[in-house]
N, CA and C atoms of all chains as a GROMACS GRO file, in nm:
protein
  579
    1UNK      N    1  -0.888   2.685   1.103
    1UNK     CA    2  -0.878   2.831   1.088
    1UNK      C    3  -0.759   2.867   1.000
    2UNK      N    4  -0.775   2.840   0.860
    2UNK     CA    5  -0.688   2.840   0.802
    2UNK      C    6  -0.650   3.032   0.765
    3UNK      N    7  -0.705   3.100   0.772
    3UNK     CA    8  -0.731   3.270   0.769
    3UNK      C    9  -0.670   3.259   0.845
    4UNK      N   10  -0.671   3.231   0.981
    4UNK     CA   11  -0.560   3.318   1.042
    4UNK      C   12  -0.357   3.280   1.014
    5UNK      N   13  -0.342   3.172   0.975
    5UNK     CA   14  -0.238   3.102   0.956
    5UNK      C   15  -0.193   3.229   0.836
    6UNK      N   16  -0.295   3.246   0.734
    6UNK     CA   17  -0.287   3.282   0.617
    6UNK      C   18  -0.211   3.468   0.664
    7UNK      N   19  -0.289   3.506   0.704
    7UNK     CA   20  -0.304   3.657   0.765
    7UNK      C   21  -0.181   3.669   0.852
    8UNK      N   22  -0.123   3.597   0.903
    8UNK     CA   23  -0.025   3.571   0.974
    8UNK      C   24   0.093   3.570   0.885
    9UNK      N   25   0.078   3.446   0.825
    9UNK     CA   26   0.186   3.432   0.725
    9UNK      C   27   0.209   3.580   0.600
   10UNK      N   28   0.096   3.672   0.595
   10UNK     CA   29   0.095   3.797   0.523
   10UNK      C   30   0.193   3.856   0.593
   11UNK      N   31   0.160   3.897   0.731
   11UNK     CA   32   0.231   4.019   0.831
   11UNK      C   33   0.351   3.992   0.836
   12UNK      N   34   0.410   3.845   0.862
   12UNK     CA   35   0.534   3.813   0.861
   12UNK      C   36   0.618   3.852   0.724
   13UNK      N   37   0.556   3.791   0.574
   13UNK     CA   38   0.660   3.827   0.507
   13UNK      C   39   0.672   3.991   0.442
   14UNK      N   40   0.492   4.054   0.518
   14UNK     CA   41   0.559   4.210   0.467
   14UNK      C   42   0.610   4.259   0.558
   15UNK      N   43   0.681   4.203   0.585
   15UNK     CA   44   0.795   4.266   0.738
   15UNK      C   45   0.923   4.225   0.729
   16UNK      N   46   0.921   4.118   0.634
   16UNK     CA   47   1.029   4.091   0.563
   16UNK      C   48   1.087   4.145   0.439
   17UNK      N   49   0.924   4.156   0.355
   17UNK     CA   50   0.967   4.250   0.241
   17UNK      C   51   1.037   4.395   0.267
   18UNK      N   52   0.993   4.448   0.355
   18UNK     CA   53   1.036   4.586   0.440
   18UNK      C   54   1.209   4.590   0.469
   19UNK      N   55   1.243   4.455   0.541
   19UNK     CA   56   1.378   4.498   0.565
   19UNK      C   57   1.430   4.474   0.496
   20UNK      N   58   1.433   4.388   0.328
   20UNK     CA   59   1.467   4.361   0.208
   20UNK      C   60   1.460   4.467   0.102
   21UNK      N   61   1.381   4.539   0.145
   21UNK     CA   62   1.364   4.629   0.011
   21UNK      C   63   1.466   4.719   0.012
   22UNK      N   64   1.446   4.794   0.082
   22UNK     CA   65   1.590   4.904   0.131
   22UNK      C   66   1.705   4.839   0.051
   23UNK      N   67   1.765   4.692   0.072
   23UNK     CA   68   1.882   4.680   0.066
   23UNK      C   69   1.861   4.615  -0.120
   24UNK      N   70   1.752   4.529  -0.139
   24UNK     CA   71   1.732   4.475  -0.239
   24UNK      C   72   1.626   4.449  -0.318
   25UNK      N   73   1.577   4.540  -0.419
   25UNK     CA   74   1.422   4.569  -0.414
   25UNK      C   75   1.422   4.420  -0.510
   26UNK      N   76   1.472   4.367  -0.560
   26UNK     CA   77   1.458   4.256  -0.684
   26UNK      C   78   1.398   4.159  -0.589
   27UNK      N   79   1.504   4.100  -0.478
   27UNK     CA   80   1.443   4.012  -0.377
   27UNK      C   81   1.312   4.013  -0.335
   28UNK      N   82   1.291   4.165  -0.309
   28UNK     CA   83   1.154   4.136  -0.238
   28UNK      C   84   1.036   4.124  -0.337
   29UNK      N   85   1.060   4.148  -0.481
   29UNK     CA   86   0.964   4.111  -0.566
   29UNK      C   87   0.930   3.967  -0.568
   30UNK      N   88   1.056   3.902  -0.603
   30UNK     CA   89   1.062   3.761  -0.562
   30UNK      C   90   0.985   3.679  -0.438
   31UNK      N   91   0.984   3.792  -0.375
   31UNK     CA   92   0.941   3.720  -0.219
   31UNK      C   93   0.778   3.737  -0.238
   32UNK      N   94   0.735   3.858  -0.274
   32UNK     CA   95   0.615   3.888  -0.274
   32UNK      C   96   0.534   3.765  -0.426
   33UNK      N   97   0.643   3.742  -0.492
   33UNK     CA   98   0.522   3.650  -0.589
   33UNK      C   99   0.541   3.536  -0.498
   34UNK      N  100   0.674   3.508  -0.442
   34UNK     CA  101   0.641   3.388  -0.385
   34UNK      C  102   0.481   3.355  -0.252
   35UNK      N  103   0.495   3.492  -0.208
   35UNK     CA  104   0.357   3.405  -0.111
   35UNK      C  105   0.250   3.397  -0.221
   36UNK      N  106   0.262   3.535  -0.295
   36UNK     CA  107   0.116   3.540  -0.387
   36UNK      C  108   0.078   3.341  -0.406
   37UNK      N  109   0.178   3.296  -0.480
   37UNK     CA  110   0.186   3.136  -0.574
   37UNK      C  111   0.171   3.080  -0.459
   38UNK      N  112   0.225   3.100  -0.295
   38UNK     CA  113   0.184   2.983  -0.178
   38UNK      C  114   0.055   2.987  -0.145
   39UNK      N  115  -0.036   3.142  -0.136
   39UNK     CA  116  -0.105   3.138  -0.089
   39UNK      C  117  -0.230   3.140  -0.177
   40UNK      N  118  -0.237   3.115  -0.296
   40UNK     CA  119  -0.321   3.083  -0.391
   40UNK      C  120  -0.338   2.880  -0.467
   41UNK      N  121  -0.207   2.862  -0.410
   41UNK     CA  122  -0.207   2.690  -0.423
   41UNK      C  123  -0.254   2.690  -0.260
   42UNK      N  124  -0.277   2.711  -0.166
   42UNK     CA  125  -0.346   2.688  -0.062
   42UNK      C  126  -0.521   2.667  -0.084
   43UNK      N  127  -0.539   2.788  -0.164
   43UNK     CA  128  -0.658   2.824  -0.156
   43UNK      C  129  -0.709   2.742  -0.297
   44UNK      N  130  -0.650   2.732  -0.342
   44UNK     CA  131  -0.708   2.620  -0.501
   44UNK      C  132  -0.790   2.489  -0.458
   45UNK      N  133  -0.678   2.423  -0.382
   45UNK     CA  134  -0.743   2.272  -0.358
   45UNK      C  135  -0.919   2.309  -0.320
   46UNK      N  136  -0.929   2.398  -0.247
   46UNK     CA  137  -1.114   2.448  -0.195
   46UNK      C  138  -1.165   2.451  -0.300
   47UNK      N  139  -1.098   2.521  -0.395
   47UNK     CA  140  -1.176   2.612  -0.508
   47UNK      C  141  -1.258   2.467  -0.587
   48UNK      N  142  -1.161   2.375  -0.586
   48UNK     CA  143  -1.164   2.334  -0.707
   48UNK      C  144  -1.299   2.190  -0.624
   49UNK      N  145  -1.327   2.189  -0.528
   49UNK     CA  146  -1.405   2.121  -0.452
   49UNK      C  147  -1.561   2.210  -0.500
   50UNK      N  148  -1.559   2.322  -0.513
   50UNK     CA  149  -1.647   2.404  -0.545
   50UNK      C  150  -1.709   2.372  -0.641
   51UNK      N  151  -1.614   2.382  -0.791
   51UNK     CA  152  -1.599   2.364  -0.928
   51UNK      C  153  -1.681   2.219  -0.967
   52UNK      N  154  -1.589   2.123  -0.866
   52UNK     CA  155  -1.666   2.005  -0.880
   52UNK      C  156  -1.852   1.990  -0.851
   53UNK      N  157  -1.859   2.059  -0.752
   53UNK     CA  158  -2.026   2.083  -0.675
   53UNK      C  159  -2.065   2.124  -0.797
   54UNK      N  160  -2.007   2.253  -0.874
   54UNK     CA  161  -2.088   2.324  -1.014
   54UNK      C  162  -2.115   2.207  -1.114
   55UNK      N  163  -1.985   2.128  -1.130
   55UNK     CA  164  -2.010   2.045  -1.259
   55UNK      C  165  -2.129   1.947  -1.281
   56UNK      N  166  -2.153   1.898  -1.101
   56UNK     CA  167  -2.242   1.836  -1.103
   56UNK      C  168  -2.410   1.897  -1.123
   57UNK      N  169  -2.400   2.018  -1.061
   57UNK     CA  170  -2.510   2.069  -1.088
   57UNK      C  171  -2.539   2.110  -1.252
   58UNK      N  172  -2.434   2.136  -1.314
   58UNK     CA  173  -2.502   2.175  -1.426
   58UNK      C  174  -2.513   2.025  -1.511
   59UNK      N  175  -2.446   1.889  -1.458
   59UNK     CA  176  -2.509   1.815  -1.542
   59UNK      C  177  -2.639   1.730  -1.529
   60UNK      N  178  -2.706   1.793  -1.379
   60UNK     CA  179  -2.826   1.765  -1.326
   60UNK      C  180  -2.933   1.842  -1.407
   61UNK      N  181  -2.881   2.002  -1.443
   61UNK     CA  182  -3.011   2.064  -1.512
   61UNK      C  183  -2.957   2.046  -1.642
   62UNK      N  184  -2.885   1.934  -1.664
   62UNK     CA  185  -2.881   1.943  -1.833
   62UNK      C  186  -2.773   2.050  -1.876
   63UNK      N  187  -2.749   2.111  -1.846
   63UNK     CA  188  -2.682   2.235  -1.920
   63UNK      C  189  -2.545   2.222  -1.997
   64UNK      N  190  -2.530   2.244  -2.106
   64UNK     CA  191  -2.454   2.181  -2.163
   64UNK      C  192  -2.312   2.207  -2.118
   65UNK      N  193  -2.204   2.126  -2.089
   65UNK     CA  194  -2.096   2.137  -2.026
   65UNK      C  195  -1.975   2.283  -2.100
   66UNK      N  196  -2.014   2.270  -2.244
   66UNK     CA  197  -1.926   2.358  -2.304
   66UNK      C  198  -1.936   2.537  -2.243
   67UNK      N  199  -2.047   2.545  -2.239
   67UNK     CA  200  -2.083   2.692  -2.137
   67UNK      C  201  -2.041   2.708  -1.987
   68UNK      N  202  -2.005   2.599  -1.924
   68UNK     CA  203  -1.979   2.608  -1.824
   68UNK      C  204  -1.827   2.619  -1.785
   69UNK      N  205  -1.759   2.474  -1.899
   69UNK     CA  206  -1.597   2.525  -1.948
   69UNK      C  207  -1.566   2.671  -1.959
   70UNK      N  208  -1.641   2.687  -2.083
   70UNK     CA  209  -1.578   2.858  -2.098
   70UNK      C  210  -1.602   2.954  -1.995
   71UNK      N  211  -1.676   2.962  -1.916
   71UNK     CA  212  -1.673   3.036  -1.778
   71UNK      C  213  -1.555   2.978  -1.688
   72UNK      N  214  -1.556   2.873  -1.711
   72UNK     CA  215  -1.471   2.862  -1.618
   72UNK      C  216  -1.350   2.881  -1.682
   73UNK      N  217  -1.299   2.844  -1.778
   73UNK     CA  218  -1.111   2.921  -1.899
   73UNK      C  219  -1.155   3.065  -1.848
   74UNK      N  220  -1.296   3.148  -1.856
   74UNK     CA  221  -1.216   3.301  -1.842
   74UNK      C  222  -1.203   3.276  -1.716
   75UNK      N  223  -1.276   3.259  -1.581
   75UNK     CA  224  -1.187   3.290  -1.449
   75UNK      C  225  -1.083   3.239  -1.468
   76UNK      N  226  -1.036   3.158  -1.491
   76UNK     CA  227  -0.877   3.060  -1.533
   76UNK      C  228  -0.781   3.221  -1.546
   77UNK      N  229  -0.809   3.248  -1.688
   77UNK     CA  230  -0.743   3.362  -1.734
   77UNK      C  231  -0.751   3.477  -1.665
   78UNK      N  232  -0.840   3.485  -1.606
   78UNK     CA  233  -0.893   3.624  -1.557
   78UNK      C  234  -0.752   3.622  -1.390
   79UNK      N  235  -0.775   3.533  -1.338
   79UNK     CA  236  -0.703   3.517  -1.241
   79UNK      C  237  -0.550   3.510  -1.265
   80UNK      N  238  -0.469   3.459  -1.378
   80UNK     CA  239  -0.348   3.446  -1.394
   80UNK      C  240  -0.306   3.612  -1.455
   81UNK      N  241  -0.417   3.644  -1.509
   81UNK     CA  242  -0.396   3.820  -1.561
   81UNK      C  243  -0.340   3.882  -1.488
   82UNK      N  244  -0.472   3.884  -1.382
   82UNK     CA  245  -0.456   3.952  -1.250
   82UNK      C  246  -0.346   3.963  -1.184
   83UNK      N  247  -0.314   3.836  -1.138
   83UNK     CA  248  -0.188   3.806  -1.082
   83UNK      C  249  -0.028   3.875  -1.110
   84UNK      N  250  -0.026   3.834  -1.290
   84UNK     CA  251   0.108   3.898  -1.334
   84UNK      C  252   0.068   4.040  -1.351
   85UNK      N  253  -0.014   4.075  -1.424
   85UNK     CA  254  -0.005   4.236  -1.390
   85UNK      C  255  -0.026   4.280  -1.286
   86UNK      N  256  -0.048   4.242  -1.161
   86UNK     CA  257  -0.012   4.247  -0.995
   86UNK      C  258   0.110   4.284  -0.973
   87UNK      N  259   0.181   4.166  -1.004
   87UNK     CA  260   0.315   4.151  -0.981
   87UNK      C  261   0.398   4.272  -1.021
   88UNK      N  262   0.370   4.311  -1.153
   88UNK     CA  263   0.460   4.398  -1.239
   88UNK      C  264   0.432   4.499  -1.254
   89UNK      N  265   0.281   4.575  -1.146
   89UNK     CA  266   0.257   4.702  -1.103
   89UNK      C  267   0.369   4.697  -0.958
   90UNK      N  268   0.376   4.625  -0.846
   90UNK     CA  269   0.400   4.595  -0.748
   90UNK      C  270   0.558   4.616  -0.782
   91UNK      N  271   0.613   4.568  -0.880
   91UNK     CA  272   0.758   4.629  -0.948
   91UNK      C  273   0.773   4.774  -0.955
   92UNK      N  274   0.688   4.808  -0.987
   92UNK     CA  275   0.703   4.940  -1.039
   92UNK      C  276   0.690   4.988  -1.195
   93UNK      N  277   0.635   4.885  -1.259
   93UNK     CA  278   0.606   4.853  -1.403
   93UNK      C  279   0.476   4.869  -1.448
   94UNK      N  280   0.424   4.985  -1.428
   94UNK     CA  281   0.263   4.987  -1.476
   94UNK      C  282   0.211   5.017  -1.630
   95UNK      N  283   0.356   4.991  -1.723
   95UNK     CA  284   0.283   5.004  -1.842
   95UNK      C  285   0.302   4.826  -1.871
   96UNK      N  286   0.383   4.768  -1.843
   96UNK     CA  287   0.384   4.620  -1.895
   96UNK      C  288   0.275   4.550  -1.821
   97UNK      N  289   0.248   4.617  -1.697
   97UNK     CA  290   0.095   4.517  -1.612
   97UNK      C  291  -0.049   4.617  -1.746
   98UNK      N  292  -0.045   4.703  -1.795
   98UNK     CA  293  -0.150   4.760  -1.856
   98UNK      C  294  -0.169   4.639  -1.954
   99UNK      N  295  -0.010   4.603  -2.056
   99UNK     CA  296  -0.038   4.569  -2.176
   99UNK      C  297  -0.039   4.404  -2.089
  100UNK      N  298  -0.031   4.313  -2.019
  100UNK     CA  299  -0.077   4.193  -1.953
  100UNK      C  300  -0.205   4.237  -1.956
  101UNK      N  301  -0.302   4.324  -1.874
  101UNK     CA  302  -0.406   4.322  -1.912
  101UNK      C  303  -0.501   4.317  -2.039
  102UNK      N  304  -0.433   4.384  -2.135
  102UNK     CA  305  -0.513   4.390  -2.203
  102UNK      C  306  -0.500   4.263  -2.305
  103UNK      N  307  -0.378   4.195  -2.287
  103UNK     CA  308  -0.376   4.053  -2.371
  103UNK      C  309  -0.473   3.979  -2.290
  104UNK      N  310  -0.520   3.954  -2.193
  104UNK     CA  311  -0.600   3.890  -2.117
  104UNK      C  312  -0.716   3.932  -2.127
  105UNK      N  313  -0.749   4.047  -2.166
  105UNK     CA  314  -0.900   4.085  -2.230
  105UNK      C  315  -0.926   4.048  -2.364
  106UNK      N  316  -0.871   4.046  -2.447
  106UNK     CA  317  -0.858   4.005  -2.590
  106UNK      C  318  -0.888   3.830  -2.565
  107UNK      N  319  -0.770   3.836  -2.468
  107UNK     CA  320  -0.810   3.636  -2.528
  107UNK      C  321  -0.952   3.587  -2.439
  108UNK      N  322  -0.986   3.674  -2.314
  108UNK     CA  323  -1.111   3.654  -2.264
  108UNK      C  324  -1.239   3.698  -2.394
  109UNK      N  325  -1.238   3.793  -2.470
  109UNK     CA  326  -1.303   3.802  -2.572
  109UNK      C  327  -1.331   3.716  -2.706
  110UNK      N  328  -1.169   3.617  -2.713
  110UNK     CA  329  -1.176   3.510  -2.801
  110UNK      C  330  -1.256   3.389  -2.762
  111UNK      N  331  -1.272   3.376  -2.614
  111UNK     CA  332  -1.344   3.285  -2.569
  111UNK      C  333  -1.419   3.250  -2.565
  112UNK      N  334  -1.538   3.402  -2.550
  112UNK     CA  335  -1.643   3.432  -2.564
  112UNK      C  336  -1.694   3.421  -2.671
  113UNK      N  337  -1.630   3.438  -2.808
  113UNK     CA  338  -1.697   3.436  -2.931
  113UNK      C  339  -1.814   3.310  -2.960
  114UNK      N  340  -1.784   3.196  -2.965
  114UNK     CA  341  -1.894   3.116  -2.988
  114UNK      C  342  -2.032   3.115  -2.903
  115UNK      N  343  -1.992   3.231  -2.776
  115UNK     CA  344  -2.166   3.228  -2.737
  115UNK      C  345  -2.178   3.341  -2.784
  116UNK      N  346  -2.101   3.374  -2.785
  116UNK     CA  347  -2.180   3.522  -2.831
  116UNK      C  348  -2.290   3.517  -2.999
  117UNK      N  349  -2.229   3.464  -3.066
  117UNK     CA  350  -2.293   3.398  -3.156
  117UNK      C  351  -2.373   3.277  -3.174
  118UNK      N  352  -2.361   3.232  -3.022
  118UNK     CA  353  -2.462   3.162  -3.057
  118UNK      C  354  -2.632   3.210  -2.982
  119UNK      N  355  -2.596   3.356  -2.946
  119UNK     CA  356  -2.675   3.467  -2.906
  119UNK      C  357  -2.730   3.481  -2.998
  120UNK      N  358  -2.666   3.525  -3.064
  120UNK     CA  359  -2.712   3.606  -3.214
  120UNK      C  360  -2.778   3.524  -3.287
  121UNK      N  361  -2.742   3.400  -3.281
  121UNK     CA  362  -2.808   3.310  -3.391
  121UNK      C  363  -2.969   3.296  -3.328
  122UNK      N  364  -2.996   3.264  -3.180
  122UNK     CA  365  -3.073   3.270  -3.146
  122UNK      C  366  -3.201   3.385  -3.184
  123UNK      N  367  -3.120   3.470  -3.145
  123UNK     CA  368  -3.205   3.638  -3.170
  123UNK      C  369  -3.266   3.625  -3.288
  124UNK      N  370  -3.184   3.571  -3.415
  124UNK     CA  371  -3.209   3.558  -3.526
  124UNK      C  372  -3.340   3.483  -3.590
  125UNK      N  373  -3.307   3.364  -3.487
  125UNK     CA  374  -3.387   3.274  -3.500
  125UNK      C  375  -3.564   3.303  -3.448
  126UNK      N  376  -3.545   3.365  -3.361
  126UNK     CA  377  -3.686   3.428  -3.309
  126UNK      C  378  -3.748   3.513  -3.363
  127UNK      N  379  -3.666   3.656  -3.473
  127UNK     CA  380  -3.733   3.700  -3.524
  127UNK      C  381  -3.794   3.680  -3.649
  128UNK      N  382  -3.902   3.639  -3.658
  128UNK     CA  383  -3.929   3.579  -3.786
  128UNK      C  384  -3.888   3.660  -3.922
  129UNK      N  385   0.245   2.250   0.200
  129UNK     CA  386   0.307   2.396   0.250
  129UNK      C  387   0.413   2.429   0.145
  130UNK      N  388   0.463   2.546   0.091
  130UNK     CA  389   0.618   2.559   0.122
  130UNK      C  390   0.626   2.661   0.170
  131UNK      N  391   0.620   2.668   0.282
  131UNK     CA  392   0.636   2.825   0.312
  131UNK      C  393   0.829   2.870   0.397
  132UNK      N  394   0.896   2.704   0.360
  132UNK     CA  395   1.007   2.696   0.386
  132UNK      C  396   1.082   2.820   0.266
  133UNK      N  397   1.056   2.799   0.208
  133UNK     CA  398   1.050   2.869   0.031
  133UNK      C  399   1.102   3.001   0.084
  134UNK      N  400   0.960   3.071   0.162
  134UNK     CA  401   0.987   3.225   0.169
  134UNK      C  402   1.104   3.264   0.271
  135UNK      N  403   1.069   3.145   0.352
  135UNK     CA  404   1.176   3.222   0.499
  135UNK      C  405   1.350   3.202   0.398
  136UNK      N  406   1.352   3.099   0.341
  136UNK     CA  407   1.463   3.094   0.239
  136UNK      C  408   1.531   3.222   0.150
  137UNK      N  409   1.421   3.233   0.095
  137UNK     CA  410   1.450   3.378  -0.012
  137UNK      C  411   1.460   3.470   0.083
  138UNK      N  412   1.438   3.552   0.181
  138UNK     CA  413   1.482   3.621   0.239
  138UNK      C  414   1.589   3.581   0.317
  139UNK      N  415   1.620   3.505   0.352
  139UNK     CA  416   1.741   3.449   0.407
  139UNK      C  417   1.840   3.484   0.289
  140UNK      N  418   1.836   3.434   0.146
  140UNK     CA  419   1.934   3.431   0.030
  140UNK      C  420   1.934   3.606   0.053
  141UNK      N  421   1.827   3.696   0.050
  141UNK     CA  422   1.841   3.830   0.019
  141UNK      C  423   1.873   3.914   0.173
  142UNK      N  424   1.938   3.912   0.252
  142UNK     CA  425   1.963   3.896   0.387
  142UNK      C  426   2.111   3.912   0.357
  143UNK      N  427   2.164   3.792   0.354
  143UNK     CA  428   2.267   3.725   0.329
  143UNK      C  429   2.343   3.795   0.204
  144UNK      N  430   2.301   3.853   0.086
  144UNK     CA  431   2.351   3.902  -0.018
  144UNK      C  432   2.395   3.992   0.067
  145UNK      N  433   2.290   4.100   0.093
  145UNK     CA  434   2.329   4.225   0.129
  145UNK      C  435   2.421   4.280   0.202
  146UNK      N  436   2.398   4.150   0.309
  146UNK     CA  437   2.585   4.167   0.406
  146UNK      C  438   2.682   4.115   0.298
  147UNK      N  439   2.691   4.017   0.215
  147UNK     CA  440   2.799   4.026   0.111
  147UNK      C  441   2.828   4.117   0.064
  148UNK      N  442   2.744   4.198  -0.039
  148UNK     CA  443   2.752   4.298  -0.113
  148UNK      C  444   2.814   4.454  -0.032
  149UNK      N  445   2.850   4.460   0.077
  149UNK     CA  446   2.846   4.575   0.164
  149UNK      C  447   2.948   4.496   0.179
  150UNK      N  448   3.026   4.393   0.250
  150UNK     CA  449   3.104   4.362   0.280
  150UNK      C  450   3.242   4.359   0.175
  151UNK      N  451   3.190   4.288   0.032
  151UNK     CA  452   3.293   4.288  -0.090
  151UNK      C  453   3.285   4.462  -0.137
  152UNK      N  454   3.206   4.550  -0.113
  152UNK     CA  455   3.237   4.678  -0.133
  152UNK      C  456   3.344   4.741  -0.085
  153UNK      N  457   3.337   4.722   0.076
  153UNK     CA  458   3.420   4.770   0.175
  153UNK      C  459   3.542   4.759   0.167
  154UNK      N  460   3.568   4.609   0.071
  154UNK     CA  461   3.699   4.538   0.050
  154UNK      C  462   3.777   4.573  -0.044
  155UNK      N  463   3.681   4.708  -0.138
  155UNK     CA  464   3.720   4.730  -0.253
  155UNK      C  465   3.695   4.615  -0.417
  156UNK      N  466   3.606   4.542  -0.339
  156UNK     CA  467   3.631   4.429  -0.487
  156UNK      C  468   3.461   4.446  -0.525
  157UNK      N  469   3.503   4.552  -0.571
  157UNK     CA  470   3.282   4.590  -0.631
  157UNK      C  471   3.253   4.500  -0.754
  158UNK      N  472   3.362   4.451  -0.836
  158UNK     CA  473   3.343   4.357  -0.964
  158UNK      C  474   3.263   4.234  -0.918
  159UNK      N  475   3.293   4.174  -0.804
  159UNK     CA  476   3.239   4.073  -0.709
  159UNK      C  477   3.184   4.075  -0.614
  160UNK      N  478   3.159   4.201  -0.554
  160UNK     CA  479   3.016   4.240  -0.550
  160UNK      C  480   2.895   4.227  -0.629
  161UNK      N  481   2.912   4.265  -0.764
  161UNK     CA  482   2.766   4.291  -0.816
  161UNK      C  483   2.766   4.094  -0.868
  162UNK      N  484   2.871   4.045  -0.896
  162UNK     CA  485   2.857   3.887  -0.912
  162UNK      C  486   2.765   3.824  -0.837
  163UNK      N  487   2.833   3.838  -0.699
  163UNK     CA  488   2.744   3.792  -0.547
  163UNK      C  489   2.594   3.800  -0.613
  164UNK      N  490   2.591   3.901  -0.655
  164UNK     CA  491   2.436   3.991  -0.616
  164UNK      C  492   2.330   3.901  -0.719
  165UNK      N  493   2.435   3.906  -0.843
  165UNK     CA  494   2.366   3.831  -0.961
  165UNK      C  495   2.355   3.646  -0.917
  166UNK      N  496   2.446   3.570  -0.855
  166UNK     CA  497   2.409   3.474  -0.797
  166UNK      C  498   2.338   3.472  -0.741
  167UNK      N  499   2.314   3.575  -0.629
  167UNK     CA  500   2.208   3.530  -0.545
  167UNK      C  501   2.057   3.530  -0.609
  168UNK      N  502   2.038   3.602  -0.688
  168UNK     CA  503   1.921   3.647  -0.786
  168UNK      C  504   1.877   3.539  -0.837
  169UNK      N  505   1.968   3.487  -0.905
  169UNK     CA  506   1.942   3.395  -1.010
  169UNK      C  507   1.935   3.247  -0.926
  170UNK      N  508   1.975   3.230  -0.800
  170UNK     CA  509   1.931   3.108  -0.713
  170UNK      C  510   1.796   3.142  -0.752
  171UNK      N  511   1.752   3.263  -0.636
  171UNK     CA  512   1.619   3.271  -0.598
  171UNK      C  513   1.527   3.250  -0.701
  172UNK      N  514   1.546   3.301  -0.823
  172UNK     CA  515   1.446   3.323  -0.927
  172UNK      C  516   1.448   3.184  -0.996
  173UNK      N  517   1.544   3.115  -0.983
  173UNK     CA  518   1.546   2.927  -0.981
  173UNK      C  519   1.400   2.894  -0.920
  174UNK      N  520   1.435   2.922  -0.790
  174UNK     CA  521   1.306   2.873  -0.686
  174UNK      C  522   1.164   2.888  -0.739
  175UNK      N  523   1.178   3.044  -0.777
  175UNK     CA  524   1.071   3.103  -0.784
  175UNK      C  525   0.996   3.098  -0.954
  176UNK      N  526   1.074   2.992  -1.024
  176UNK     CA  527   1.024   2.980  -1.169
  176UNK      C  528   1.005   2.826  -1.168
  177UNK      N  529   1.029   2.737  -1.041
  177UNK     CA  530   0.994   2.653  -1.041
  177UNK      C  531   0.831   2.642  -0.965
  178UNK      N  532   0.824   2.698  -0.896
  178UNK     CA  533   0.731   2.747  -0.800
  178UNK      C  534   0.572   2.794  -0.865
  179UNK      N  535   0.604   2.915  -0.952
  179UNK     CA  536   0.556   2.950  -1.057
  179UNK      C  537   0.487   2.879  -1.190
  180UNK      N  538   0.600   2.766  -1.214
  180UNK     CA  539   0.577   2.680  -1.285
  180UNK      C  540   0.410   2.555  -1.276
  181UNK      N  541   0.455   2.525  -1.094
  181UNK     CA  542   0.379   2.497  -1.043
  181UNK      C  543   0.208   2.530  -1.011
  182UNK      N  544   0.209   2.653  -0.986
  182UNK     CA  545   0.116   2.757  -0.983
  182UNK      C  546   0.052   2.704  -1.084
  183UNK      N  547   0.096   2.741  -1.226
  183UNK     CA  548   0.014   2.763  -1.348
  183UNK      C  549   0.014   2.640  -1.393
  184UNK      N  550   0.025   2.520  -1.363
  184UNK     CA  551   0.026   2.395  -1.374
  184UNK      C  552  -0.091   2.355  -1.305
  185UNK      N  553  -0.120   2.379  -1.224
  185UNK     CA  554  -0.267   2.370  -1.055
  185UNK      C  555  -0.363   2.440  -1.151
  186UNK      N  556  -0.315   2.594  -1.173
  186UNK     CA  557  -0.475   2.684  -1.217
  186UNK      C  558  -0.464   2.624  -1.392
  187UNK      N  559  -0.441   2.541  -1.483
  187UNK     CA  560  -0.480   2.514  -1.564
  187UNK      C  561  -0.542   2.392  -1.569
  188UNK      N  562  -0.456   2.282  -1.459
  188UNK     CA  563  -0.572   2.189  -1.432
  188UNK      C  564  -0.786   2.179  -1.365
  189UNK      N  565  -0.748   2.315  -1.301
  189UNK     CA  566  -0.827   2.310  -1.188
  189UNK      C  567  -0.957   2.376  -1.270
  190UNK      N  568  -0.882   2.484  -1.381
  190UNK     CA  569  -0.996   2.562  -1.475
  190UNK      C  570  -1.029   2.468  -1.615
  191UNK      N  571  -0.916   2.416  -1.644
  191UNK     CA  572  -0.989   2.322  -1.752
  191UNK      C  573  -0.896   2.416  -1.859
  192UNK      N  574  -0.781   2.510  -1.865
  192UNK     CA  575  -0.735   2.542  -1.946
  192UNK      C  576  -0.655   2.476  -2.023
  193UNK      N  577  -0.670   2.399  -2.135
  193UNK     CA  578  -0.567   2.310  -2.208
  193UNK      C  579  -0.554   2.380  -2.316
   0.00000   0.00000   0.00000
C-alpha cells in the first residue's frame, strides 16, 4: 500500500511547509520540490515496468520502434515541463512557469515533425 | 527512500529562523541575513543534487538522449 505511505508523507510535509513559510518562504519551495523529485522517483521505477510491457507489445505487432520513442520523449518532456513550471507557479512566478511552458510546447512540436510529415507524405501518396 | 532529505530541510529551515530572530535581537542583522544565505545555499546543495537525480531517472526511463 504504497498510496497510503505516499498520502501520508504529503500531509506531513504540507504541515511542514506551513510552519516554514511564515518564517521562510525560499525553504519551503525547496521542500515542496523536494517531495515533488521523492515522490515521482518512487513512482518511476512502476512506470518504467509499464514502458517495458509497451515495448514489447509494439515489437510483437511490428510497429516500428521510432513512433513509439517519440511518444514516449514527449511524455518525457511533457512531464519535466509540468513539473518546473509547477514549481515556479507554486513560487509565485507565473510568468516564468508560462514561458517553461511554452519552450516545452515548441520542443514537443519539434518532435513531432517527422510524423507529421510522414502524414502528409502518406495523404499524398493516396491521392492520385 | 530519501525522505531523510525532507525532514532535513526543514530542520535546516527551522533552525535558520531561530538564528535569524536570534542574531536580530543581538543587533548583528549583517549576520543574520549571512546565516540565512548559508542555510539556503546548504539546502539548495541537497536539492540540485536531488534534482539532478530526478532528471537523470526521467531521461533514462523516456529514452530522452
Amino acid at each position: 500500500m504504497e498510496i497510503i505511505q505516499i498520502v501520508g508523507l504529503g500531509f506531513i510535509v504540507t504541515l511542514l511547509i506551513l510552519i516554514i513559510r511564515s518564517q521562510r518562504p525560499e525553504i519551503a519551495v525547496q521542500i515542496s520540490i523536494t517531495l515533488a523529485t521523492v515522490i515521482f522517483l518512487l513512482v518511476l521505477a512502476k512506470i518504467e515496468v509499464v514502458l517495458n510491457l509497451f515495448r514489447d507489445l509494439a515489437d510483437k505487432a511490428s510497429v516500428s520502434q521510432m513512433y513509439l520513442n517519440t511518444i514516449l520523449k514527449i511524455i518525457g518532456i511533457a512531464y519535466i515541463t509540468e513539473f518546473g513550471a509547477q514549481v515556479c507557479r507554486d513560487a509565485g512566478e507565473g510568468a516564468i512557469a508560462g514561458k517553461i511552458e511554452f519552450a516545452g510546447k515548441v520542443l514537443v512540436m519539434v518532435l513531432a515533425v517527422p510524423i507529421i510529415a510522414l502524414v502528409l507524405e502518406t495523404i499524398v501518396r493516396l491521392i492520385p | 527512500m530519501n525522505l531523510d532529505l525532507l525532514f532535513k530541510i526543514a530542520g535546516v529551515g527551522i533552525l535558520i529562523s531561530v538564528f535569524h530572530t536570534a542574531l536580530k535581537q543581538a543587533g548583528k542583522e549583517d549576520m543574520a541575513h549571512l546565516c540565512t544565505l548559508a542555510g539556503f545555499t546548504i539546502v539548495l546543495f541537497w536539492v540540485v543534487q536531488l534534482l539532478g537525480q530526478l532528471f537523470t531517472t526521467v531521461q533514462s526511463v523516456f529514452k530522452l538522449y
